[in-house]
C-alpha positions in Angstrom: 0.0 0.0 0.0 1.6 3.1 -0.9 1.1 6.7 -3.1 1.5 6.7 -6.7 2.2 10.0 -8.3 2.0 10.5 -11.9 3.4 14.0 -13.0 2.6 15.2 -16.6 3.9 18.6 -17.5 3.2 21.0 -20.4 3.5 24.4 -22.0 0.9 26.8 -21.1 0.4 30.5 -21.7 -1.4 33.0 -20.0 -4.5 32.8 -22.2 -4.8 28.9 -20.7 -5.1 29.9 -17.2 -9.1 30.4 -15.5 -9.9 34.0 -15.6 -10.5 33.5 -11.6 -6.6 32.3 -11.4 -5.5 35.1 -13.7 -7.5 37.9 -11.1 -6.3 36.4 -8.4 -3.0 36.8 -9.8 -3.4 40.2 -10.3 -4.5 40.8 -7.1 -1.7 39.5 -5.3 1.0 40.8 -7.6 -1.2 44.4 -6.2 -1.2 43.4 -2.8 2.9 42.4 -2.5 3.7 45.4 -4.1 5.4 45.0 -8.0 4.7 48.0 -9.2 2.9 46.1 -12.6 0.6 43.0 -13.4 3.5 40.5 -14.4 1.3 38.8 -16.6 1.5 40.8 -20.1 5.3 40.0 -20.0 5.0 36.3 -19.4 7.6 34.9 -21.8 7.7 30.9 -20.7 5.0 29.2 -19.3 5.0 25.3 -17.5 1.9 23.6 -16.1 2.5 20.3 -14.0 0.0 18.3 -13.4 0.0 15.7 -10.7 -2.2 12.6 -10.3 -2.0 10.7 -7.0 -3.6 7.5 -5.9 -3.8 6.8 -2.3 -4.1 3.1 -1.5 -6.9 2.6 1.0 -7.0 -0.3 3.4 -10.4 -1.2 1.5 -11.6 -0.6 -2.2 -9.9 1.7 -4.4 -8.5 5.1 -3.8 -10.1 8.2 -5.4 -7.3 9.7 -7.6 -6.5 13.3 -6.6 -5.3 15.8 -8.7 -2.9 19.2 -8.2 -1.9 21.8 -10.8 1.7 23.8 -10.1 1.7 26.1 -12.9 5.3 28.3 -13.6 4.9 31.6 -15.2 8.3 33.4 -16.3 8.7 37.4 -17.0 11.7 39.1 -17.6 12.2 39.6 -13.9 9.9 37.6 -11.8 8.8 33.8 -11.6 5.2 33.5 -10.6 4.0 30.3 -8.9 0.6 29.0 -8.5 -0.2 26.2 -6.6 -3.7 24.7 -6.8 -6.5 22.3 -7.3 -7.5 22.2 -10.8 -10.7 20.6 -10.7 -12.5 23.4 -8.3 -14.5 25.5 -9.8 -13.9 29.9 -9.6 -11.6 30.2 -6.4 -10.2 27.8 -4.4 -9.4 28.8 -1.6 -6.4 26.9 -1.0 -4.8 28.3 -4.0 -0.9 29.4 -3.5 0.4 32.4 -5.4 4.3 33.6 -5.2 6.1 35.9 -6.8 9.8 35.3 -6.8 12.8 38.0 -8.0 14.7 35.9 -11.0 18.0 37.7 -9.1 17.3 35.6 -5.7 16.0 32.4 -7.5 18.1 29.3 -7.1 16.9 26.5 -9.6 18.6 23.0 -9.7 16.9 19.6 -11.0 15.8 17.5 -8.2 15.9 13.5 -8.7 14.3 11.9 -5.7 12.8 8.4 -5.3 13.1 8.1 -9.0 10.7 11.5 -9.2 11.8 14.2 -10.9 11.2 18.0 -10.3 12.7 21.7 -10.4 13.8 22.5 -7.2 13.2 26.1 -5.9 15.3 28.3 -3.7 14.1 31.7 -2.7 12.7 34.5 -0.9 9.5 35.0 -2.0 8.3 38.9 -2.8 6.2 39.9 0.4 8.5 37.9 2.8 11.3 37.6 5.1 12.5 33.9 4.8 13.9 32.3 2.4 12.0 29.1 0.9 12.7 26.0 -0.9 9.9 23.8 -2.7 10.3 21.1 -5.7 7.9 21.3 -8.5 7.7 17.9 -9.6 7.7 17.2 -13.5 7.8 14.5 -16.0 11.0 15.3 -16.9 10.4 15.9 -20.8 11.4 17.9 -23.0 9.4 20.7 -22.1 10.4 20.7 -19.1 13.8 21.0 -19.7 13.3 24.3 -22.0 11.6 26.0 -19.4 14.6 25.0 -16.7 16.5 26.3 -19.3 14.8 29.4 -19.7 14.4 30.1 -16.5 18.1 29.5 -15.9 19.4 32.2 -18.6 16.7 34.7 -17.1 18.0 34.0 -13.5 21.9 35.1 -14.9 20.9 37.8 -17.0 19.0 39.4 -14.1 22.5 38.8 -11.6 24.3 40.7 -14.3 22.3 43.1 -14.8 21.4 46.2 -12.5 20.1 46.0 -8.5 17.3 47.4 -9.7 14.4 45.2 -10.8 12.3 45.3 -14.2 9.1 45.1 -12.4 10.0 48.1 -9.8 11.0 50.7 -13.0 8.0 51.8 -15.4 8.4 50.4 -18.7 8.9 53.2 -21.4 6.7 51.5 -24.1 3.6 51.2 -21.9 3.4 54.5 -19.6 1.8 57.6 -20.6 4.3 59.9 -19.4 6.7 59.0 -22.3 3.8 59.2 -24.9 
């Protein structure tokens, strides 16, 4: 008797995430204080999906599913943790925002599971975090890890000063 996990991952874009998951993520990126919705800028997208069957001492187990979906800007990884088969809000849904310059981002092989393995201080906190995102492993996996890499290096080399806190030229009015 034991837990079966079956992690299937996929690209996604903005456009494939519920509307209440894409307000709620406007909220919060409101509410912890970047000073624009990061979604518009969303350049790599991952959704992992993760199937797990209990085993019960009697009769089968009733499958559960969760939904981790990774959402990469120029300058911030968003993270939403959920349960994709509620419907509108759940309210157990998890939303972080996390600075590419303080994100640490290994692969993690673990009891034969794979996963991207997260290291950071979360935008809106004081301690620093670590969570893995489990995956199949595939190819698309491994182009967002890659991605998300390159952006996390770019954004150490580049100035102390992030995207997300300086107003972008091409979309504010006072350089129209």
């Amino acid at each position: 008797m034991g837990t079966h996990r079956n992690p299937s991952s996929r690209v996604i874009g903005v456009h494939g995430l519920p509307t209440p998951v894409i307000s709620m993520i406007q909220e919060q990126s409101e509410v912890r204080g970047l000073f624009r919705d990061p979604l518009p800028d969303v350049t790599h997208g991952l959704r992992t999906d993760v199937v797990s069957a209990g085993g019960r001492w009697f009769g089968r187990g009733r499958p559960r599913r969760h939904a981790v979906e990774l959402l990469l800007t120029p300058d911030v990884l968003v993270v939403c943790d959920r349960d994709p088969d509620s419907d509108g809000i759940d309210p157990d849904t998890q939303i972080t925002f996390h600075r590419l310059q303080q994100v640490e981002v290994t692969t993690a092989d673990a009891d034969g599971a794979t996963g991207l393995s997260l290291l950071s201080t979360p935008v809106g906190s004081t301690e620093r975090s670590g969570r893995v995102v489990p995956t199949d492993g595939g190819p698309e996996s491994a182009r967002f890890l890659e991605a998300l890499v390159e952006a996390a290096q770019r954004t150490r080399s580049a100035t102390d000063v992030p995207v997300s806190r300086m107003p972008a030229e091409d979309r504010s009015p006072e350089y129209s």
